[in-house]
FITORFI-797860 format. One record per residue (C-alpha): residue number from 1; chain; x, y, z. Coordinates in Angstrom, 1 decimal, padded with zeros to 4 digits, always signed. Last residue first. Example, Ala and Ser with C-alpha at 12.3 -4.5 7.8 and 13.67 -1.06 7.14 Angstrom:
2, A, +013.7, -001.1, +007.1
1, A, +012.3, -004.5, +007.8
END
This chain:
577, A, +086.9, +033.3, +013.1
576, A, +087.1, +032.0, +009.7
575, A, +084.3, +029.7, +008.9
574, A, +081.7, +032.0, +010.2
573, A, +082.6, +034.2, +007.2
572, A, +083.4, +037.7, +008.6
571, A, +081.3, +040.9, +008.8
570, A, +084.0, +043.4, +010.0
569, A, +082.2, +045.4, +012.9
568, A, +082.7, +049.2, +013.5
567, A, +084.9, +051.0, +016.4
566, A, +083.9, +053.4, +018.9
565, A, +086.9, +053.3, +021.9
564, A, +086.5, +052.2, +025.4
563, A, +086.3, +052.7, +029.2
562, A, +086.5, +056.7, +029.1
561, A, +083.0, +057.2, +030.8
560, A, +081.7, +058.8, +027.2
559, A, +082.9, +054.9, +025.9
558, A, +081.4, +053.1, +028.0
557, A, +082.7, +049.8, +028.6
556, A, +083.7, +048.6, +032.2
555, A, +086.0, +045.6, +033.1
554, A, +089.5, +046.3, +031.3
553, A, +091.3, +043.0, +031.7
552, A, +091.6, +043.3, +027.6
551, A, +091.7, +046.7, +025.9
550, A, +088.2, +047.9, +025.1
549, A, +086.3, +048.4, +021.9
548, A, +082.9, +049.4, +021.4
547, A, +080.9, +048.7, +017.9
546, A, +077.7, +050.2, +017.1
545, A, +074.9, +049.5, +015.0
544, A, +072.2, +050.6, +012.5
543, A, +068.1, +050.9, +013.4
542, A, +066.9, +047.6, +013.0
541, A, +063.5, +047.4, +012.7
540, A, +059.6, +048.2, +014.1
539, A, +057.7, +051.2, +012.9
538, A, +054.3, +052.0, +012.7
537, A, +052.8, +049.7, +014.7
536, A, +048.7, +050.0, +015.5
535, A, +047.9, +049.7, +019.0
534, A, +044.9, +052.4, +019.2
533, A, +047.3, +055.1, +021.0
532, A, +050.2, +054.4, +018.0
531, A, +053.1, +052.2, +018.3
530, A, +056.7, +053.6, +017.2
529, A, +059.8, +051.2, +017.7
528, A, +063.2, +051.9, +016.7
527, A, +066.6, +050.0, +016.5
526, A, +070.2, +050.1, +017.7
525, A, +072.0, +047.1, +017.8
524, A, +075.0, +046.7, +020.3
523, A, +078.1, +045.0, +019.6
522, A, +081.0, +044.8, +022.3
521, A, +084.6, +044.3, +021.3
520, A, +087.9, +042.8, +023.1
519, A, +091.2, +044.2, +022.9
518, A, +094.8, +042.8, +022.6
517, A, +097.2, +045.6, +022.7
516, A, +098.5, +048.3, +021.3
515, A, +097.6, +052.0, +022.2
514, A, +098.2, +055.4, +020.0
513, A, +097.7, +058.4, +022.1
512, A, +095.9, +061.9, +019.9
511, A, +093.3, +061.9, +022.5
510, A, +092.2, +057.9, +022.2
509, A, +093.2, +055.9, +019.5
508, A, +093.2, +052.1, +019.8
507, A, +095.3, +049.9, +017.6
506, A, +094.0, +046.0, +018.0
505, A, +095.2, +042.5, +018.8
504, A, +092.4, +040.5, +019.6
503, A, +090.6, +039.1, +022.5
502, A, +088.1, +036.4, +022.6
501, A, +084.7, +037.4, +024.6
500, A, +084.1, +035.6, +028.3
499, A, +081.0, +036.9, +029.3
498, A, +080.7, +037.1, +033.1
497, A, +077.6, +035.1, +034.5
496, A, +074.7, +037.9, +035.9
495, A, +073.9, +038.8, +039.2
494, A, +071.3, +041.2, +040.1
493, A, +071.6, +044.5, +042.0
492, A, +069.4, +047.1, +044.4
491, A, +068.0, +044.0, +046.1
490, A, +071.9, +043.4, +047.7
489, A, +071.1, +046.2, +049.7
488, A, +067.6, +044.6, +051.3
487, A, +069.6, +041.4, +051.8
486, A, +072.2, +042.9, +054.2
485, A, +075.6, +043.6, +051.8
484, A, +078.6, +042.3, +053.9
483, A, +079.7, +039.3, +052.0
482, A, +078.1, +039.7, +048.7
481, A, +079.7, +043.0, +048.5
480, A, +082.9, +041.7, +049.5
479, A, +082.9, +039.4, +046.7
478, A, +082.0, +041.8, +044.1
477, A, +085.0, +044.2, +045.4
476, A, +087.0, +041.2, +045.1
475, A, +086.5, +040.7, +041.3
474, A, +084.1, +042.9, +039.6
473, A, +081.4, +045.6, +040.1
472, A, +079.3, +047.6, +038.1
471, A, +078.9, +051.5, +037.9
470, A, +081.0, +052.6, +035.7
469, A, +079.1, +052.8, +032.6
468, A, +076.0, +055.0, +031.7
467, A, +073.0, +053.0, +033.0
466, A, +072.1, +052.4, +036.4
465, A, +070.1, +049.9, +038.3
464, A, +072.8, +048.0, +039.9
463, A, +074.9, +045.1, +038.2
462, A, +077.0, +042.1, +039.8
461, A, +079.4, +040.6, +037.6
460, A, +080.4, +037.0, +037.5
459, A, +083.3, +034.6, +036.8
458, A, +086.3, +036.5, +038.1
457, A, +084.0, +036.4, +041.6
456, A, +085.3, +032.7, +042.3
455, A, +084.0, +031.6, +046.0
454, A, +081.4, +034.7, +046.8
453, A, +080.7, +034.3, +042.6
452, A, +079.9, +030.8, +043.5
451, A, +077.8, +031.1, +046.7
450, A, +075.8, +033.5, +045.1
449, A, +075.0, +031.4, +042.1
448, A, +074.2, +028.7, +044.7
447, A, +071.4, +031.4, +046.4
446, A, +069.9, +032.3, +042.9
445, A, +069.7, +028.6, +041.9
444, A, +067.7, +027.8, +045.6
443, A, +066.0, +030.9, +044.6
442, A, +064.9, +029.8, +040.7
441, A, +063.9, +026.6, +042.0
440, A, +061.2, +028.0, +044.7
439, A, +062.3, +027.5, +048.0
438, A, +061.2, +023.9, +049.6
437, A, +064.8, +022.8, +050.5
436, A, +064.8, +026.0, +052.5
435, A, +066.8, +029.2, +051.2
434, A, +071.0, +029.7, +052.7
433, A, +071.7, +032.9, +051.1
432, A, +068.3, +034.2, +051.3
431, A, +066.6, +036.0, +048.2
430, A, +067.0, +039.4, +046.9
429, A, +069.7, +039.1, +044.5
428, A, +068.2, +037.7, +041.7
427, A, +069.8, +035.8, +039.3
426, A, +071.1, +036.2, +035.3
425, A, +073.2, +033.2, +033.3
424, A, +073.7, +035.0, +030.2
423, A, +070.8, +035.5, +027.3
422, A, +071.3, +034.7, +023.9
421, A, +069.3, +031.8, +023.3
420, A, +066.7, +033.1, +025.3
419, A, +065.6, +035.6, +022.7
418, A, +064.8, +033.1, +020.0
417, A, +062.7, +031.0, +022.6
416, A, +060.6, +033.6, +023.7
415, A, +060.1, +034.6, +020.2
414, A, +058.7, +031.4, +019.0
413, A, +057.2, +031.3, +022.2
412, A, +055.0, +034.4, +021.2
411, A, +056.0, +037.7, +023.2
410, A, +054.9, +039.6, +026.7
409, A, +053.9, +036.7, +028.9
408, A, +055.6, +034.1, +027.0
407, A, +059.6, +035.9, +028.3
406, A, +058.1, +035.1, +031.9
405, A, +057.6, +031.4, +031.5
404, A, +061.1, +030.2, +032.6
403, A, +063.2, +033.5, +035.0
402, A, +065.4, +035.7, +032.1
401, A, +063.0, +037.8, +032.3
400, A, +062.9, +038.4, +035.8
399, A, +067.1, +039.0, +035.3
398, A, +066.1, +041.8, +032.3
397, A, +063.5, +043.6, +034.5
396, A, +066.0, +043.5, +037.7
395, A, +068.7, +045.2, +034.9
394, A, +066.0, +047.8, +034.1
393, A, +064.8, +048.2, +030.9
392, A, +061.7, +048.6, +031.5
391, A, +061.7, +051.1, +033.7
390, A, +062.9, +053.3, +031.0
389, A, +059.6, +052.5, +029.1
388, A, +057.4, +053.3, +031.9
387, A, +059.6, +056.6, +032.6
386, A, +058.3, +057.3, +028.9
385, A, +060.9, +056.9, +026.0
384, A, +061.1, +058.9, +024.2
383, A, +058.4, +060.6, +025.6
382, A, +055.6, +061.5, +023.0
381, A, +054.1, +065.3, +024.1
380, A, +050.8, +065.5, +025.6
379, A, +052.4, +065.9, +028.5
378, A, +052.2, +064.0, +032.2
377, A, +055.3, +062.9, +031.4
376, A, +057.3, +066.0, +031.1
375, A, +056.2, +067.7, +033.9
374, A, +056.7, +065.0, +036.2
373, A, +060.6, +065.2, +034.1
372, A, +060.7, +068.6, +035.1
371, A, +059.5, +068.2, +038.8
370, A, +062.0, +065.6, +039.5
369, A, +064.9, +068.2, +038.0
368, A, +063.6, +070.9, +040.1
367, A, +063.5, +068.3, +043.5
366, A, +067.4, +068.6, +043.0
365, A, +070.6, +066.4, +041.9
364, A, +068.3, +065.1, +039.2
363, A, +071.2, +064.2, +036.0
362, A, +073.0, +062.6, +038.9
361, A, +070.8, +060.4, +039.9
360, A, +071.4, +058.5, +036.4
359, A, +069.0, +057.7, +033.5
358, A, +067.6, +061.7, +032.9
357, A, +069.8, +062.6, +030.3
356, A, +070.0, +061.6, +026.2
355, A, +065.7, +062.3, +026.4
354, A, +063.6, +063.0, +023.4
353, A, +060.4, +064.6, +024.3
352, A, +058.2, +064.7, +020.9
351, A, +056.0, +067.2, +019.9
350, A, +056.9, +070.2, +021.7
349, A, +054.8, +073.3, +020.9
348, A, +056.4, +077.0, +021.4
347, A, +054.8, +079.4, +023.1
346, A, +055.1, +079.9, +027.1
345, A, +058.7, +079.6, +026.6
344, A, +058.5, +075.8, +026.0
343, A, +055.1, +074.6, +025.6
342, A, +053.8, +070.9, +025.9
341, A, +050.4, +070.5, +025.5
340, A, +048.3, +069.0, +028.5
339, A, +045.7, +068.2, +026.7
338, A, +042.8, +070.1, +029.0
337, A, +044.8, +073.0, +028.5
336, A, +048.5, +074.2, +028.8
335, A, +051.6, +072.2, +030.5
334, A, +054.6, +074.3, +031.4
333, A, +058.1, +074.8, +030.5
332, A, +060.3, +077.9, +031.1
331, A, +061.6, +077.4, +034.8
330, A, +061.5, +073.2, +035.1
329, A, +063.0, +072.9, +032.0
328, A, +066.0, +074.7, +032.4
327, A, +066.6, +072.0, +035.6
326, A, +065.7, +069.1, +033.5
325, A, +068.5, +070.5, +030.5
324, A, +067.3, +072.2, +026.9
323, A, +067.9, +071.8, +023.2
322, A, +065.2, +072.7, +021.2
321, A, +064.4, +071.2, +017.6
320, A, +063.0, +071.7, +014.2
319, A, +061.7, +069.4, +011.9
318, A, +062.3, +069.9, +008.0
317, A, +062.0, +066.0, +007.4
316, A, +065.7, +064.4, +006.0
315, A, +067.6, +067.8, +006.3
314, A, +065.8, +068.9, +009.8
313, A, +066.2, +065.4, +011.5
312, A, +069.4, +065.1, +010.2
311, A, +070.9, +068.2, +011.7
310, A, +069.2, +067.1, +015.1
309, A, +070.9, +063.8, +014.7
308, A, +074.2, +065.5, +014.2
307, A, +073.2, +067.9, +017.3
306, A, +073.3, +064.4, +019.3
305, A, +076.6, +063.1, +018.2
304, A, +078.4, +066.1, +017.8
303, A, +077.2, +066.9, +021.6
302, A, +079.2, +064.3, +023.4
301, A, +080.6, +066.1, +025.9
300, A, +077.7, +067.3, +027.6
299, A, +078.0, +070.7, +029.8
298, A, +074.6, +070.6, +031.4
297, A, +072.4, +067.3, +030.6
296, A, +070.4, +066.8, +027.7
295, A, +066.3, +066.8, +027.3
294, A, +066.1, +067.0, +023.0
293, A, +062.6, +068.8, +022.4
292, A, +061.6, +067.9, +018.6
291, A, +059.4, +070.9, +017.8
290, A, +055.8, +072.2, +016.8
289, A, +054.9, +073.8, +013.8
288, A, +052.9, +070.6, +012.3
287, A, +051.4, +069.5, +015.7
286, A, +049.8, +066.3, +014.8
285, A, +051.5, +064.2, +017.5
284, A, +051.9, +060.8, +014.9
283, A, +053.4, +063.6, +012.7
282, A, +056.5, +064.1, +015.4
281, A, +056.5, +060.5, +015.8
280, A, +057.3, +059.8, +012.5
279, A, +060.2, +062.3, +012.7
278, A, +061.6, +061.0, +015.6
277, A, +061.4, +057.4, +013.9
276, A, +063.3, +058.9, +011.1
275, A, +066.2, +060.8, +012.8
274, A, +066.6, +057.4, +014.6
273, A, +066.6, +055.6, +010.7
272, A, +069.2, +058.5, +009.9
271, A, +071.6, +058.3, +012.9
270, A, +071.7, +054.7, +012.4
269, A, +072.1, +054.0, +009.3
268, A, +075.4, +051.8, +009.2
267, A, +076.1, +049.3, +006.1
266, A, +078.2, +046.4, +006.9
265, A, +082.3, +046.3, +006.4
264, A, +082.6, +043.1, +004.6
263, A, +079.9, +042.8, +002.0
262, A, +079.9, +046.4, +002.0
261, A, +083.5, +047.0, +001.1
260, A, +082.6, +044.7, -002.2
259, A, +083.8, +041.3, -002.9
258, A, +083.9, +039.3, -006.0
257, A, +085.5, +035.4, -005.9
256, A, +085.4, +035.2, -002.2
255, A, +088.3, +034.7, +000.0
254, A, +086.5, +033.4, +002.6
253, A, +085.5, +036.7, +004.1
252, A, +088.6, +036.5, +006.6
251, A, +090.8, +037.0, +003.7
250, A, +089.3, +039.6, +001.8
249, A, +088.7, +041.5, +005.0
248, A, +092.6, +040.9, +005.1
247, A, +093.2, +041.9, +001.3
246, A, +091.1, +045.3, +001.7
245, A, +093.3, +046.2, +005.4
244, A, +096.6, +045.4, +003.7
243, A, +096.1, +047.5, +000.6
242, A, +095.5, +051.2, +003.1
241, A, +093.7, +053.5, +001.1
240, A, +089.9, +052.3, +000.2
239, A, +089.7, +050.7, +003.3
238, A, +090.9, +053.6, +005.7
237, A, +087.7, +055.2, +004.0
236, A, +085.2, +052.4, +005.1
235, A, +086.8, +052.1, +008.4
234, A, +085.9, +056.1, +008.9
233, A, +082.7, +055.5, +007.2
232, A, +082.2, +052.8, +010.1
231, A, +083.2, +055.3, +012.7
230, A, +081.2, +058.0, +011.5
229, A, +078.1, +056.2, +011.5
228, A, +079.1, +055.1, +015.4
227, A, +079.4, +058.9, +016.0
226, A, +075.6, +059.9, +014.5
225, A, +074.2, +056.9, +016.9
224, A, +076.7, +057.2, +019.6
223, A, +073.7, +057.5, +022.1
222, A, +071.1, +054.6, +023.7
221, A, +068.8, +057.8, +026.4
220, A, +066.9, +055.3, +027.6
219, A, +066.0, +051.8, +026.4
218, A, +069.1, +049.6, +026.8
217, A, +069.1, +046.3, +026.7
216, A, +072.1, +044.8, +028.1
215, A, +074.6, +042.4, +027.6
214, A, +073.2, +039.7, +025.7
213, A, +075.2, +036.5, +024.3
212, A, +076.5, +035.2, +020.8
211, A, +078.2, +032.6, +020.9
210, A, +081.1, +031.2, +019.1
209, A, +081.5, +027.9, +018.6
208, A, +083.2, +025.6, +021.3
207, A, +086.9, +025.5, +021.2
206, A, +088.3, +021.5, +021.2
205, A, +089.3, +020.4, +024.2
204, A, +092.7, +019.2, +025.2
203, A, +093.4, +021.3, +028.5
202, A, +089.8, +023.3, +028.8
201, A, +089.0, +025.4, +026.1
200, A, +089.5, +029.5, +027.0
199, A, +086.4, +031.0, +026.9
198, A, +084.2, +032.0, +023.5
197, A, +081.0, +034.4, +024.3
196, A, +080.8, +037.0, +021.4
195, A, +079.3, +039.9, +023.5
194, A, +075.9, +041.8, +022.8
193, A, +074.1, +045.1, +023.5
192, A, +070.7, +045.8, +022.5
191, A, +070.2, +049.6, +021.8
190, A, +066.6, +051.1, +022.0
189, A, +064.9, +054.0, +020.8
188, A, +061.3, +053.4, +021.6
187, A, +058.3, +055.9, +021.1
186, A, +054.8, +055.6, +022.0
185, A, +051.8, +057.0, +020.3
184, A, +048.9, +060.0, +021.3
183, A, +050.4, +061.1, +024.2
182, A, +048.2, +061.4, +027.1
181, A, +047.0, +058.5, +028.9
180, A, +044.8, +058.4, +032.3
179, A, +046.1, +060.0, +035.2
178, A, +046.6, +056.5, +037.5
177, A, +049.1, +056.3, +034.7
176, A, +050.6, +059.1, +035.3
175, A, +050.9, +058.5, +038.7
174, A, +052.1, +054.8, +038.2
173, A, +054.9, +055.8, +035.9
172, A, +055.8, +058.6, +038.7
171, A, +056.4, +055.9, +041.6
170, A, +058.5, +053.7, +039.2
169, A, +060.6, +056.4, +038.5
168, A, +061.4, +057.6, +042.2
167, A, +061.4, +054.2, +043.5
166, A, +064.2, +053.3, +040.9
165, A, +066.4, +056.7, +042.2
164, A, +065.3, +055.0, +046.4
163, A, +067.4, +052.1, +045.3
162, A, +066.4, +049.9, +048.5
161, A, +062.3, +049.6, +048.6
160, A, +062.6, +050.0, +044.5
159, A, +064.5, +046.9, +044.3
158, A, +062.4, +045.2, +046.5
157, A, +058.7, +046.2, +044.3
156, A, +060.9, +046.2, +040.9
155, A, +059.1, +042.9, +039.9
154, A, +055.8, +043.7, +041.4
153, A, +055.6, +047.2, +040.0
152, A, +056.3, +045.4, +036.8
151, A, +053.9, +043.4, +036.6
150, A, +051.1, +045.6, +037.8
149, A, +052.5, +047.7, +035.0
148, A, +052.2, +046.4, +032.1
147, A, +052.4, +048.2, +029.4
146, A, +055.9, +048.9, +029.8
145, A, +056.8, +045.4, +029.7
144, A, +054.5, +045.1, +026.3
143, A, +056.8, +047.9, +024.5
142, A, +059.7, +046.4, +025.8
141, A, +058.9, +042.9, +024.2
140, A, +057.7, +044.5, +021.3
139, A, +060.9, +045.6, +020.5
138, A, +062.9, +043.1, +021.7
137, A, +061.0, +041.3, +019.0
136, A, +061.6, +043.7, +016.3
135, A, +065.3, +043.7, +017.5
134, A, +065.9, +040.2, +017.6
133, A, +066.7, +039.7, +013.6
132, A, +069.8, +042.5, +013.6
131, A, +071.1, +040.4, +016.2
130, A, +071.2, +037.1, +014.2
129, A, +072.3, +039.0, +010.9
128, A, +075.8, +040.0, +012.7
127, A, +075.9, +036.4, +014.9
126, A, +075.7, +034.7, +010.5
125, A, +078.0, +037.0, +009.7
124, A, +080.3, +036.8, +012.2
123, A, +081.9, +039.1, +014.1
122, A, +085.6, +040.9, +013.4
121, A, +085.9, +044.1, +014.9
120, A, +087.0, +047.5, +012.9
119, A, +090.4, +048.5, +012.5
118, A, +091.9, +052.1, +013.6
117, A, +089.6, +052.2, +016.8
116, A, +088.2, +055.2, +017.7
115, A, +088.2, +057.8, +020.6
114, A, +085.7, +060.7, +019.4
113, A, +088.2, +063.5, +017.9
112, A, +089.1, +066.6, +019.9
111, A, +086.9, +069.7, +020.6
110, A, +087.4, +073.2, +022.0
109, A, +084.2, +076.0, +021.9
108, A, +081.6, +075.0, +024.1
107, A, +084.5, +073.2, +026.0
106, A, +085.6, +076.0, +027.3
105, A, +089.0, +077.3, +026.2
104, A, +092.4, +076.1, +028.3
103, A, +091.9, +072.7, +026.9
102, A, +092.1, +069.2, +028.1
101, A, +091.4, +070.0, +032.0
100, A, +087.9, +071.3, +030.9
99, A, +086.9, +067.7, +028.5
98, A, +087.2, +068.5, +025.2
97, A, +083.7, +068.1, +023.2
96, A, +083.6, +065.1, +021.0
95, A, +084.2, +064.8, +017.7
94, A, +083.9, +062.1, +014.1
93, A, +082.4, +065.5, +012.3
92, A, +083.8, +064.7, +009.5
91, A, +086.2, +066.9, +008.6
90, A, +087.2, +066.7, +012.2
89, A, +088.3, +062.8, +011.9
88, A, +089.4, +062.7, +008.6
87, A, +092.7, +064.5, +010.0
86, A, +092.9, +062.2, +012.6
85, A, +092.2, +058.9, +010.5
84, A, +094.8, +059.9, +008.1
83, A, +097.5, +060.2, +011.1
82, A, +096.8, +057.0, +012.3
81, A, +097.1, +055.2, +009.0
80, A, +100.6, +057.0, +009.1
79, A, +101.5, +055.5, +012.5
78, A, +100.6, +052.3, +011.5
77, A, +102.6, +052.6, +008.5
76, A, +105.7, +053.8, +010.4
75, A, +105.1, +051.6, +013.5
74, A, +105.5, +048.3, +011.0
73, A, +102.8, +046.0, +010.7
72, A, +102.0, +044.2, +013.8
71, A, +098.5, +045.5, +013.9
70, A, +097.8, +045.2, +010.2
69, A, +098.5, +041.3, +010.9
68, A, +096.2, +040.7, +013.7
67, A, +094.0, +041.6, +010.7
66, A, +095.2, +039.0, +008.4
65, A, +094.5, +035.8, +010.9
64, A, +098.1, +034.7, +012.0
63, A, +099.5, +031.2, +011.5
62, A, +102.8, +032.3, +009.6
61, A, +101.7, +030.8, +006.0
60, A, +098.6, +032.5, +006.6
59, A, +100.1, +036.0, +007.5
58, A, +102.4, +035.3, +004.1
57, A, +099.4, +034.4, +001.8
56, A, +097.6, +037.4, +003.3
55, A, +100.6, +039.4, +002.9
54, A, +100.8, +038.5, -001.3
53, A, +097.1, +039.4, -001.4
52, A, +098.6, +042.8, -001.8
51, A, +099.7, +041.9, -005.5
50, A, +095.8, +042.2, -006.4
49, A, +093.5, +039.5, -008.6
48, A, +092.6, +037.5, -005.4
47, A, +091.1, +040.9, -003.9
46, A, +088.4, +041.2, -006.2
45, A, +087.1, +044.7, -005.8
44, A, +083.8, +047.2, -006.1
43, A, +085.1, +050.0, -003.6
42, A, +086.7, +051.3, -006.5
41, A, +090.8, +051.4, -005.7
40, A, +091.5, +054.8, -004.3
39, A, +093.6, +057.4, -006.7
38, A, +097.5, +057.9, -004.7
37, A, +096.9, +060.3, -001.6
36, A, +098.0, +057.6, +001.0
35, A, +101.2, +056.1, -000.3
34, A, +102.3, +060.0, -000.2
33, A, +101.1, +059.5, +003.4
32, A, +103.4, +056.9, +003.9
31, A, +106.6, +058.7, +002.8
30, A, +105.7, +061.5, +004.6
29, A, +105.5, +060.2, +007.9
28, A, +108.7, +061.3, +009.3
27, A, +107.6, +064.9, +008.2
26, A, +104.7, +065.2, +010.2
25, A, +102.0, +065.4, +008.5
24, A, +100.0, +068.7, +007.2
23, A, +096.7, +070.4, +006.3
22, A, +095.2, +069.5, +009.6
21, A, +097.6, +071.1, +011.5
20, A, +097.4, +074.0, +009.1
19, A, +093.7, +074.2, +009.2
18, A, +093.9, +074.5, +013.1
17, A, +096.8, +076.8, +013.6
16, A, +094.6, +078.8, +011.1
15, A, +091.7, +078.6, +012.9
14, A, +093.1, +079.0, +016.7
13, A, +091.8, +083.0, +017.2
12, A, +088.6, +082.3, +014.9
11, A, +087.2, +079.6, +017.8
10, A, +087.2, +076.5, +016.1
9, A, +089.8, +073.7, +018.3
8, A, +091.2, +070.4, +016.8
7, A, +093.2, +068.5, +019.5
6, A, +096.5, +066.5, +018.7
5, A, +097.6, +064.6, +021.9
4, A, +101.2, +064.4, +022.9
3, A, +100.7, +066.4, +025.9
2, A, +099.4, +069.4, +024.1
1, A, +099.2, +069.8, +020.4
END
């Protein structure tokens, strides 16, 4: 242990001090763990025929929901749930690599446990299968954006002129292009985030529906696949131990007749059906000996998650993969033929370029880096996704969107329609302050949006192009932007309407630290998209999900940028929330 926080750590000179720490509770918690090693109930269970339905009645009787209830339960039998979850942790792979300053090994060889929630988030059922439902579309949607590129050269033409890492991408999509195509299919792994929009009623009112509202789409590099797996099994074991968590998901399910632990705590296959779609793509290539290239960046912490997918990849299909950085790439890749095939080492085939680096500046601190991911597009090999395909999901790209007839240019109005039920309130940037009375609608609405957020910031947010967390800004700091930002700055970022997600209490777990408090959760859907050279789709679903928690009043969300924890969502009956 150091500083309070219990870290698991593999090199052969910590092993034992390892298993044993592992092995063993503290003594204070014994009596709840011997609670813990009794035979599990079967996963298939009727809640109204158990005693522990007993605390439901009594959390109802008392006005409290049963899960706010675990949370006040006493700190012994938190604190012993806690204790099971860290030792499952390891065991199952539920790690990230320690940070330098956490252990005196390097972090190649030191881990501690992902940050996690203990309970997972309530969502409805109805919001749950609602998401799940838009990805095909998004899908497409992403894949026709990308397609087009006049359009989007024209929507990311000012942003571009003042965020010279968007110029940069958008000038090598249109180089290849103006190349002629090379990969043989193309490749989305994408992750649509979502909020559960319900403010604070007015004095008197009575509380609006829950709504379910889009954060982001994310197209590049969406990780916490393998990790968000392990979270829900994590929630899925706690389940099977802990009497108080099976009768509250009892509880907010409606108190069905029959329930099973899948009813209420939702399937999660998101690290195979990714593993999948690589795979797919790797035959769509045709080179049967060649290899999944993962791009990463130097020193990554969260490299359970992606070498889990790799392990997957082989056990499900038999394909291999290479791990290597932009700046390794630039020394021992290169292109060979009329193709363009994709060697690494002067021999070895890539068939599909799979990037988790490569959407911040950051990951290209040098002209190397550039030259790499030139490289890398030009290829033969399938990008996943192509700089086209990050493009698209820019934050300028969602706020055009967003604008009336653009959505019909890519998707049916059936779909249009669908989508635009859970976008925010999104403007540009780039206009004038004070426009004409003849402006265009949309900029007269962009220019009073600004006005408002200059006026009442806790409202909005305003959003660069970046992915990765961290990079937004709230509150005064928005405010001032707005102030003293010359138009051509303010292009680099868009505007979008705060959403305003009810909190609820929760037990966070982050480095060994337990944290009360009330928390509020952020959904996003993963799924996969694979469209061969001719049009044809292969694949188009739902790919699994993932769940990040956050104490309330805390604005960012990433979890690798230390914002929030991985958690897993509690279908609920809509009549319950």
């Amino acid at each position: 242990e150091k500083g309070g926080a219990e870290m698991y750590v593999f090199p052969e000179r910590r092993l034992l001090k390892t298993m044993l720490s592992l092995l063993f509770a503290p003594p204070a918690l014994a009596e709840v763990d011997d609670n813990l090693v009794r035979t599990p109930p079967p996963t298939d269970f009727c809640a109204s025929s158990l005693s522990e339905c007993a605390a439901v009645d009594a959390a109802l009787a008392a006005g409290q929901p049963g899960l706010p209830l675990l949370v006040q339960s006493s700190q012994a039998e938190v604190d012993g749930y806690v204790a099971e979850a860290l030792r499952w942790a390891p065991c199952n792979g539920l790690l990230m690599r320690a940070a330098a300053e956490e252990e005196e090994l390097t972090a190649a060889e030191s881990y501690v446990h992902a940050p996690f929630a203990l309970l997972p988030a309530e969502y409805p059922a109805s919001e749950l299968e609602r998401a799940c439902a838009l990805a095909p579309s998004f899908n497409r949607l992403v894949d026709a954006v990308a397609a087009d590129l006049p359009w989007l050269e024209a929507t990311l033409r000012e942003t571009a002129a003042s965020d010279v890492f968007t110029r940069r991408l958008l000038r090598l999509a249109l180089r290849v292009a103006s190349e002629g195509p090379t990969q043989s299919a193309s490749l989305g792994v994408l992750r649509s985030d979502y909020m559960l929009h319900e403010p604070e009623p007015a004095d008197g009112a009575a509380p609006a529906p829950p709504q379910l509202l889009q954060v982001e789409l994310n197209t590049i590099a969406s990780s916490f696949a393998a990790l968000s797996c392990a979270v829900s099994d994590l929630h899925q074991h706690l389940a099977t131990r802990w009497p108080a968590l099976r009768a509250a998901m009892w509880e907010r399910r409606g108190r069905p007749p029959k329930l099973t632990l899948s009813d209420a705590l939702p399937p999660n296959d998101a690290v195979d059906a990714i593993a999948d779609a690589l795979a797919a793509a790797h035959r769509a290539h045709g080179g049967a000996d060649a290899v999944v290239l993962f791009v990463v960046q130097p020193g990554e912490r969260n490299a359970v998650d992606q070498h889990r997918l790799s392990q997957r990849l082989y056990e499900r299909h038999g394909v291999r993969t290479a791990f290597r950085s932009l700046s390794h790439l630039d020394q021992s890749a290169k292109l060979e033929g009329p193709r363009r095939r994709l060697l690494l080492d002067g021999t070895q085939e890539v068939s599909v370029a799979y990037f988790r680096a490569g959407y911040v500046p950051d990951d290209y601190p040098s002209n190397k880096e550039w030259s790499a991911r030139l490289l890398l597009e030009r290829s033969l090999a399938i990008k996943c996704p192509s700089a086209a395909y990050q493009l698209a999901g820019a934050k300028k790209v969602q706020q055009q969107l967003a604008l009336p007839g653009e959505l019909e240019r890519f998707v049916s109005p059936a779909e249009a329609e669908a989508m635009r039920r859970v976008f925010a309130g999104l403007w540009s940037l780039s206009g004038d302050k004070t426009p004409p009375d003849d402006a265009p609608p949309a900029e007269r609405e962009a220019a009073e949006a600004m006005r408002a957020a200059a006026a009442d910031p806790s409202e909005y947010v305003m959003k660069p192009q970046r992915e990765g967390g961290g990079h937004n800004l709230f509150g005064a700091t928005l405010a001032a932007a707005l102030r003293e930002l010359s138009r051509a700055q303010r292009s680099a970022y868009i505007l979008m309407r705060r959403i305003e997600p009810k909190a609820a209490p929760a037990v966070l777990v982050r480095a060994g630290e337990v944290y009360r408090g009330d928390a509020v959760s952020e959904l996003g859907v993963y799924s996969t998209y694979l469209r061969s050279a001719t049009g044809r789709v292969l694949i188009s679903r739902p790919a699994g999900h993932l769940v990040r928690t956050k104490m309330r009043g805390v604005d960012e969300g990433g979890v690798a940028s230390g914002f929030a924890v991985l958690s897993s969502p509690l279908a609920s009956n809509d009549d319950v929330v």
